[in-house]
KEVEXDO-878682 format. One record per atom (N, C-alpha, C): residue number from 1; atom name; x, y, z. Coordinates in nm, 4 decimals, m for minus. Layout:
REM residues N
num=NUM	atome=CA	X=X	Y=Y	Z=Z
...
REM end
This chain:
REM residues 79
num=1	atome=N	X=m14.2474	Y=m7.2995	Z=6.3408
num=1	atome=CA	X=m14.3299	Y=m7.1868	Z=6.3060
num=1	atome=C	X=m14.4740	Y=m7.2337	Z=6.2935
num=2	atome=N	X=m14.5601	Y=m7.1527	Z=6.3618
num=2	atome=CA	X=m14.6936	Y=m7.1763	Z=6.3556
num=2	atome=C	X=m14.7973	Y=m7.0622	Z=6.2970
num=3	atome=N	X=m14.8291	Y=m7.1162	Z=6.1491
num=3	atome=CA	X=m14.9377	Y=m7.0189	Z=6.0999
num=3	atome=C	X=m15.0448	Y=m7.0709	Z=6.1626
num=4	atome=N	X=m15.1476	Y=m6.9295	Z=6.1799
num=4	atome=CA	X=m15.3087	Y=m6.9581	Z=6.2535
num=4	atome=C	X=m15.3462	Y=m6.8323	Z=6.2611
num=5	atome=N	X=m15.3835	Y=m6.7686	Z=6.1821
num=5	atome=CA	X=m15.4438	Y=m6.6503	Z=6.1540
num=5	atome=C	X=m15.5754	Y=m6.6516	Z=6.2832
num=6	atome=N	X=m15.5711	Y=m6.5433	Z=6.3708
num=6	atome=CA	X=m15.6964	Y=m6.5217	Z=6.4568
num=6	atome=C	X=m15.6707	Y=m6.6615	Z=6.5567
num=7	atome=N	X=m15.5651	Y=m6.6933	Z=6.5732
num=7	atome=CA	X=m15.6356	Y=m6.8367	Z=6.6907
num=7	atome=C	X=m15.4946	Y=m6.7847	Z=6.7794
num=8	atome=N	X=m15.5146	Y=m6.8753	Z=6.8800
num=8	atome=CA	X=m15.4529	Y=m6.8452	Z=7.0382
num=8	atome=C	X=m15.3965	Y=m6.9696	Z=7.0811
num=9	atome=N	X=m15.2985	Y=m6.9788	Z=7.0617
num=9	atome=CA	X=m15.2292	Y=m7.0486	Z=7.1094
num=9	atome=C	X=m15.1463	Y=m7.0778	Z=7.2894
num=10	atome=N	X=m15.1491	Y=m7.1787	Z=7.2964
num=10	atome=CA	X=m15.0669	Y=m7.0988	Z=7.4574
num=10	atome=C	X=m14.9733	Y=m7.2373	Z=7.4634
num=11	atome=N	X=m14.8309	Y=m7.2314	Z=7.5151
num=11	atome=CA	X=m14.7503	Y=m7.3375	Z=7.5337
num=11	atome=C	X=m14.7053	Y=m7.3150	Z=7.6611
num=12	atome=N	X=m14.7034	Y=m7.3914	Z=7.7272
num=12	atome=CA	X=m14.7632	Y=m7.4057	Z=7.8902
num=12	atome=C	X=m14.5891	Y=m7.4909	Z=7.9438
num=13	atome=N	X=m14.5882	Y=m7.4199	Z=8.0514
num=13	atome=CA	X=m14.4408	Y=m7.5080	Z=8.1268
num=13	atome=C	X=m14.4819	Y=m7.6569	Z=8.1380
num=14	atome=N	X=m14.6056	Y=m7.6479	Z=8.1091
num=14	atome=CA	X=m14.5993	Y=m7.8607	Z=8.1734
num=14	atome=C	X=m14.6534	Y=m7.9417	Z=8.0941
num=15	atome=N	X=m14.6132	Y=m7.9231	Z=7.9540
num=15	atome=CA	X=m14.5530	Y=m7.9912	Z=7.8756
num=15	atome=C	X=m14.7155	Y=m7.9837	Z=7.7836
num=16	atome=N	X=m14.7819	Y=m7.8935	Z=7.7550
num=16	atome=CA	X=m14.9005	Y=m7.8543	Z=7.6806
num=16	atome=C	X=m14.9504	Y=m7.7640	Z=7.6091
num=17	atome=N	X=m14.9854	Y=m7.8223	Z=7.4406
num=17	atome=CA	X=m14.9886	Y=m7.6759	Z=7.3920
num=17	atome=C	X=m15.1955	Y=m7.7151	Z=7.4036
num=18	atome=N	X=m15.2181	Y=m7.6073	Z=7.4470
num=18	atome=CA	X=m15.3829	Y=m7.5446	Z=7.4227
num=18	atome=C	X=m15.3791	Y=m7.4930	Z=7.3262
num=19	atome=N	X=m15.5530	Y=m7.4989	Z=7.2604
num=19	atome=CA	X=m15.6085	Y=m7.4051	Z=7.1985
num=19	atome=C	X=m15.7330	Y=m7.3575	Z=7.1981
num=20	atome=N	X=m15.7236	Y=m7.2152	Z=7.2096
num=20	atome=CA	X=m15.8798	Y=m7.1614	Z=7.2398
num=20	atome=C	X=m15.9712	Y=m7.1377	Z=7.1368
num=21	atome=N	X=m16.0936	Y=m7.0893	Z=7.2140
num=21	atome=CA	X=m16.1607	Y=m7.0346	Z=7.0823
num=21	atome=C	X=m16.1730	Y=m6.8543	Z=7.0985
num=22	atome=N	X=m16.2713	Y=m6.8171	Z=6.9931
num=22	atome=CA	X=m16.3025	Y=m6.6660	Z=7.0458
num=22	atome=C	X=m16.3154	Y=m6.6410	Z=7.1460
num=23	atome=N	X=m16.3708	Y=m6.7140	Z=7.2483
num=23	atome=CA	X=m16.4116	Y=m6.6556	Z=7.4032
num=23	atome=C	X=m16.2513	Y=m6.6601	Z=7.4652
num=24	atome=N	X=m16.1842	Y=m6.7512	Z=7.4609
num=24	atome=CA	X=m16.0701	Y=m6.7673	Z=7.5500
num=24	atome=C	X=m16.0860	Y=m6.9065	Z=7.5819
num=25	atome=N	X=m16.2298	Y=m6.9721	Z=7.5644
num=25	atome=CA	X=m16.1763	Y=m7.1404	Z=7.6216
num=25	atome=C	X=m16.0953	Y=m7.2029	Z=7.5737
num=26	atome=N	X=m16.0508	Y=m7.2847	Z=7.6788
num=26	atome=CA	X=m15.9796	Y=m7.3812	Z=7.5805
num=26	atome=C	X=m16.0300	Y=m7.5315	Z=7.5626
num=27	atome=N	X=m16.0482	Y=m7.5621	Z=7.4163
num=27	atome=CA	X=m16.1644	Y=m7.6357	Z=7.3385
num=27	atome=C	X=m16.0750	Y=m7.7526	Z=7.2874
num=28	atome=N	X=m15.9336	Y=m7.7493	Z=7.2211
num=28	atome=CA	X=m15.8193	Y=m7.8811	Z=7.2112
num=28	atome=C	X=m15.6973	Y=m7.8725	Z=7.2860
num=29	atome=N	X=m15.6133	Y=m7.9665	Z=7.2814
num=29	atome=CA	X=m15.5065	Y=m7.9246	Z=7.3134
num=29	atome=C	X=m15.4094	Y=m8.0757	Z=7.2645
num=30	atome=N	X=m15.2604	Y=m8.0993	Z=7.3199
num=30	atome=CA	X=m15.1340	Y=m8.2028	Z=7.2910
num=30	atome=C	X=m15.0983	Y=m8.1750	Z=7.4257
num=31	atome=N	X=m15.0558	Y=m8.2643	Z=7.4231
num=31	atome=CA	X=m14.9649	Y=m8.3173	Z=7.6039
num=31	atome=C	X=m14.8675	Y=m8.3971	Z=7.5653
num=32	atome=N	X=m14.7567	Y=m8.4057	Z=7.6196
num=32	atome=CA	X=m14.6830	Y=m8.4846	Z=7.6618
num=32	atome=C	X=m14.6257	Y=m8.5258	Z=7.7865
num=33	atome=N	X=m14.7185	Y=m8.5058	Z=7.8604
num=33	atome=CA	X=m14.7633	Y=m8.5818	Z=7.9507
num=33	atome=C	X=m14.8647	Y=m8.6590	Z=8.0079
num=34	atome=N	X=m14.8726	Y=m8.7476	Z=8.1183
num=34	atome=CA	X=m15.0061	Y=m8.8570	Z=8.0653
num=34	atome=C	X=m15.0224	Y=m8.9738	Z=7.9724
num=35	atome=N	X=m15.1706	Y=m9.0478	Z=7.9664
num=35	atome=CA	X=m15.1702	Y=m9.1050	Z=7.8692
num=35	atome=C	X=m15.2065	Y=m9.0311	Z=7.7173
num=36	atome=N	X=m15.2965	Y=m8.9157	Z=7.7578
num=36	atome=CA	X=m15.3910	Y=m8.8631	Z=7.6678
num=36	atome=C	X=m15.2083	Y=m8.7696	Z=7.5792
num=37	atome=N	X=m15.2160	Y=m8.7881	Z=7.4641
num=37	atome=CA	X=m15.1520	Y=m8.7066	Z=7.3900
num=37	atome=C	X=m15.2339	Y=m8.5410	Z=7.3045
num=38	atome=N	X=m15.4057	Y=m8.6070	Z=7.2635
num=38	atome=CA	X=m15.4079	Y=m8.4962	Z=7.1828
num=38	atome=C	X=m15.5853	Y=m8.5437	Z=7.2448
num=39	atome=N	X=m15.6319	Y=m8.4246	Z=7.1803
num=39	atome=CA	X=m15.7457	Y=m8.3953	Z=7.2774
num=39	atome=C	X=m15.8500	Y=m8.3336	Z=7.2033
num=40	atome=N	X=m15.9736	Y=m8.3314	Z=7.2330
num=40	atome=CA	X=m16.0392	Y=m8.1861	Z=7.1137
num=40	atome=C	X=m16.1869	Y=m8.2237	Z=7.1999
num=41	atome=N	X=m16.2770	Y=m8.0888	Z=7.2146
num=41	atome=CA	X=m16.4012	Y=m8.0704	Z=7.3051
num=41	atome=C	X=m16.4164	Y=m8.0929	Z=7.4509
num=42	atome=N	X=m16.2700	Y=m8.0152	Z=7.4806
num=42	atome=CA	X=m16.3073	Y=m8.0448	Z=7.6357
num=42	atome=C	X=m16.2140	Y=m7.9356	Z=7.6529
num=43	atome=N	X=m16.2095	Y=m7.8651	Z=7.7922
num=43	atome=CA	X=m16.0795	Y=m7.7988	Z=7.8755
num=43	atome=C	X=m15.9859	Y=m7.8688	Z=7.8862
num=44	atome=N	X=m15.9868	Y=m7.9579	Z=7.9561
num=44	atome=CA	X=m15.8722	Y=m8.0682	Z=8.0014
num=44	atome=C	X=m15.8662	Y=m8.2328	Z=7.9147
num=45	atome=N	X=m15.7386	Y=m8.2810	Z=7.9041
num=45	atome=CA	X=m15.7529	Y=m8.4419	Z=7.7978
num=45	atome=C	X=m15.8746	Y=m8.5075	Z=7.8625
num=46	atome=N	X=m15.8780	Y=m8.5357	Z=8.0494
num=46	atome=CA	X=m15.9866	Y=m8.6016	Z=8.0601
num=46	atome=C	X=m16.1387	Y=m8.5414	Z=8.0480
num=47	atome=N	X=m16.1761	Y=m8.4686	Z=7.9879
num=47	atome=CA	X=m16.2935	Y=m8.4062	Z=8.0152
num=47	atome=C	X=m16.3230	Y=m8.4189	Z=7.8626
num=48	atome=N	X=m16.2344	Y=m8.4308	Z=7.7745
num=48	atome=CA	X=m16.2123	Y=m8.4161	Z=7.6387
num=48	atome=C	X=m16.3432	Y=m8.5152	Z=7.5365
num=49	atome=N	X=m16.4071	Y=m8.4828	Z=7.4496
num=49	atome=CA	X=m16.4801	Y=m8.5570	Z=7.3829
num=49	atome=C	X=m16.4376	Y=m8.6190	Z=7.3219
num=50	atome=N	X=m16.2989	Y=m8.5921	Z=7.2638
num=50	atome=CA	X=m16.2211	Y=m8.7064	Z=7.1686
num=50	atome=C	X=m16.0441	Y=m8.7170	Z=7.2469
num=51	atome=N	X=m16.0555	Y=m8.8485	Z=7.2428
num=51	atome=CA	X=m15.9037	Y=m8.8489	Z=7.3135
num=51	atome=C	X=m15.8321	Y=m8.9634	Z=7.2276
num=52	atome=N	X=m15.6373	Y=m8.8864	Z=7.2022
num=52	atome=CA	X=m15.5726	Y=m8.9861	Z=7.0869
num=52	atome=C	X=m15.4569	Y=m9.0210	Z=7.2418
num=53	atome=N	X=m15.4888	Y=m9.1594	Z=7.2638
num=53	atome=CA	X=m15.3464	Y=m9.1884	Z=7.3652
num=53	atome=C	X=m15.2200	Y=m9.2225	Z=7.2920
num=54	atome=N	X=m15.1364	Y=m9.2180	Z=7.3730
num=54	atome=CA	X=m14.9710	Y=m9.2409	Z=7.3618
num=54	atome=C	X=m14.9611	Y=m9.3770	Z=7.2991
num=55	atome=N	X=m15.0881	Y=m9.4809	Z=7.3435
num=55	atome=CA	X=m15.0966	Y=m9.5598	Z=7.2837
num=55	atome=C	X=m15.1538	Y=m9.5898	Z=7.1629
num=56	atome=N	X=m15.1876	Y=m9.5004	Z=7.1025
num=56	atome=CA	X=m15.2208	Y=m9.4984	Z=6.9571
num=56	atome=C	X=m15.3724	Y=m9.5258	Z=6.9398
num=57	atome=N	X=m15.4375	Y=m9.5838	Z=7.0903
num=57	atome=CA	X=m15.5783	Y=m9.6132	Z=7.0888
num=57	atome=C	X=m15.6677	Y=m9.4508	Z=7.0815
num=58	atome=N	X=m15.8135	Y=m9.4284	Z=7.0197
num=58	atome=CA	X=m15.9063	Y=m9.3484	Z=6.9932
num=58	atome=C	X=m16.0223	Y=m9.3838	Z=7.0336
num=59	atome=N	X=m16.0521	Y=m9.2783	Z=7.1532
num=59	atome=CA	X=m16.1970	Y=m9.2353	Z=7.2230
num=59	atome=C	X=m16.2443	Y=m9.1843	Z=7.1997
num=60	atome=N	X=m16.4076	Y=m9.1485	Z=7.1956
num=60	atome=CA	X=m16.4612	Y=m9.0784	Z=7.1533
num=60	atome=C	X=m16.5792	Y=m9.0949	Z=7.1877
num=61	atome=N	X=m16.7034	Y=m9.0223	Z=7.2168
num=61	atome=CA	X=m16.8078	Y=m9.0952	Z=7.2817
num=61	atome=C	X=m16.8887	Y=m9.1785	Z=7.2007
num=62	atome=N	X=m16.9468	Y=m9.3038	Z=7.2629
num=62	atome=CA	X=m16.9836	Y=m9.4135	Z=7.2052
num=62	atome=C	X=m16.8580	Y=m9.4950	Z=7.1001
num=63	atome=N	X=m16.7815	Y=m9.4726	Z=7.1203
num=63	atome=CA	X=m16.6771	Y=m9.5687	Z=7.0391
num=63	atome=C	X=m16.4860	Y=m9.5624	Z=7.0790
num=64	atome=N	X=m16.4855	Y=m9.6681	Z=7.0760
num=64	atome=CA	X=m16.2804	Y=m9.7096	Z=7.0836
num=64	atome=C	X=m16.2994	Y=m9.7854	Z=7.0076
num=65	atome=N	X=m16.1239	Y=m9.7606	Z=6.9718
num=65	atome=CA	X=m16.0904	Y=m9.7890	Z=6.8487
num=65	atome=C	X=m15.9624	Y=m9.8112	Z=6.9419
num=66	atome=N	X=m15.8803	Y=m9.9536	Z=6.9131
num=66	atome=CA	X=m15.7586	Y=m9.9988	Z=7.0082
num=66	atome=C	X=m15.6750	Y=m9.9545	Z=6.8733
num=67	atome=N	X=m15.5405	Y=m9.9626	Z=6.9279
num=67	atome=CA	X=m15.4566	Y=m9.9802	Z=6.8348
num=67	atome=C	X=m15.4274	Y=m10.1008	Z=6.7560
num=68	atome=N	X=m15.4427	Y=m10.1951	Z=6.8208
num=68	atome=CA	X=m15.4738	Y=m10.3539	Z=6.7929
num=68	atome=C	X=m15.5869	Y=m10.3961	Z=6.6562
num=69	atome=N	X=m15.7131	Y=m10.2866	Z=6.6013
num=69	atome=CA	X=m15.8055	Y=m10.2989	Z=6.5500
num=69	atome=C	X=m15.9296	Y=m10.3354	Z=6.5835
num=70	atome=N	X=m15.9042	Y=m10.3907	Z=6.7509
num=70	atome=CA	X=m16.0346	Y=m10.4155	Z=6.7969
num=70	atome=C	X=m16.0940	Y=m10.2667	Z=6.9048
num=71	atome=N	X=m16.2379	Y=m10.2923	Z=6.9755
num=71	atome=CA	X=m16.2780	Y=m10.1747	Z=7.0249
num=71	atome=C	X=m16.4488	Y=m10.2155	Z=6.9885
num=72	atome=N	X=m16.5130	Y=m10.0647	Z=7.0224
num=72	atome=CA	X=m16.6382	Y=m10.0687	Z=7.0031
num=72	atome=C	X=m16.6564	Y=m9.9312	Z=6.9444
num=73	atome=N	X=m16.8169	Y=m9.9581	Z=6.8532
num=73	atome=CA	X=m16.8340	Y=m9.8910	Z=6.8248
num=73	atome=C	X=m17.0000	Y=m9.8408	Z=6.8356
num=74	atome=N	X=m17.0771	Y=m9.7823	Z=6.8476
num=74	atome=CA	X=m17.1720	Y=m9.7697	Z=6.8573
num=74	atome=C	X=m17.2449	Y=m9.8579	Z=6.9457
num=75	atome=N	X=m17.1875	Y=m9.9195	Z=7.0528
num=75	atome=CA	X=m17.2242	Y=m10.0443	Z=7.1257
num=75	atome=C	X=m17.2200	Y=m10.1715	Z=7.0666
num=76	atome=N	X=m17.1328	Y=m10.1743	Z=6.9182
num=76	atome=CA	X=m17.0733	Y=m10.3017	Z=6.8617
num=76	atome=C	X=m16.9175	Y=m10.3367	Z=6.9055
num=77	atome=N	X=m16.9032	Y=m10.4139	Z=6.9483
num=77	atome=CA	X=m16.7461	Y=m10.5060	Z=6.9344
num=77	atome=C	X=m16.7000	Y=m10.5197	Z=6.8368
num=78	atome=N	X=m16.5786	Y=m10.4828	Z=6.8209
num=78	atome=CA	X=m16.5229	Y=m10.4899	Z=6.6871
num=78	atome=C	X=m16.4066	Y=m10.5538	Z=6.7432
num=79	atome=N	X=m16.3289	Y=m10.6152	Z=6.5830
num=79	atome=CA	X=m16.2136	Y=m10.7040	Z=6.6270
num=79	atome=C	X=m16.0995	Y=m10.6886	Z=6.5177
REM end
């Protein structure tokens, strides 16, 4: 069961739930398919401003974050 007062949901045959905004875009979404699992500021996972992979690693612009603890951040290396 999904409460969401006013929001739009859509669960898609290929394996994706979207979500829009007032206009109708669609602004996040979950996959299970791919690497990209979950998504947010884009139409599609790759277009996406923030991306959570299957691998547990986090994109986002100007920064990754591995699952490992290393990555970059602001144009720093982290470890």
């Amino acid at each position: 069961m999904i409460m969401a007062p006013n929001a739009v949901l859509r669960f898609t045959q290929t394996h994706e739930l979207t979500i829009e905004d007032n206009t109708g875009k669609i602004t996040a979404g979950m996959s299970g398919k791919g690497t990209i699992r979950f998504w947010a500021g884009g139409e599609t996972p790759a277009s996406a401003k923030i991306k959570i992979y299957a691998s547990g690693d986090i994109e986002g612009e100007n920064y990754y974050l591995r699952a490992d603890g290393s990555g970059y951040l602001a144009g720093h290396n982290i470890s």
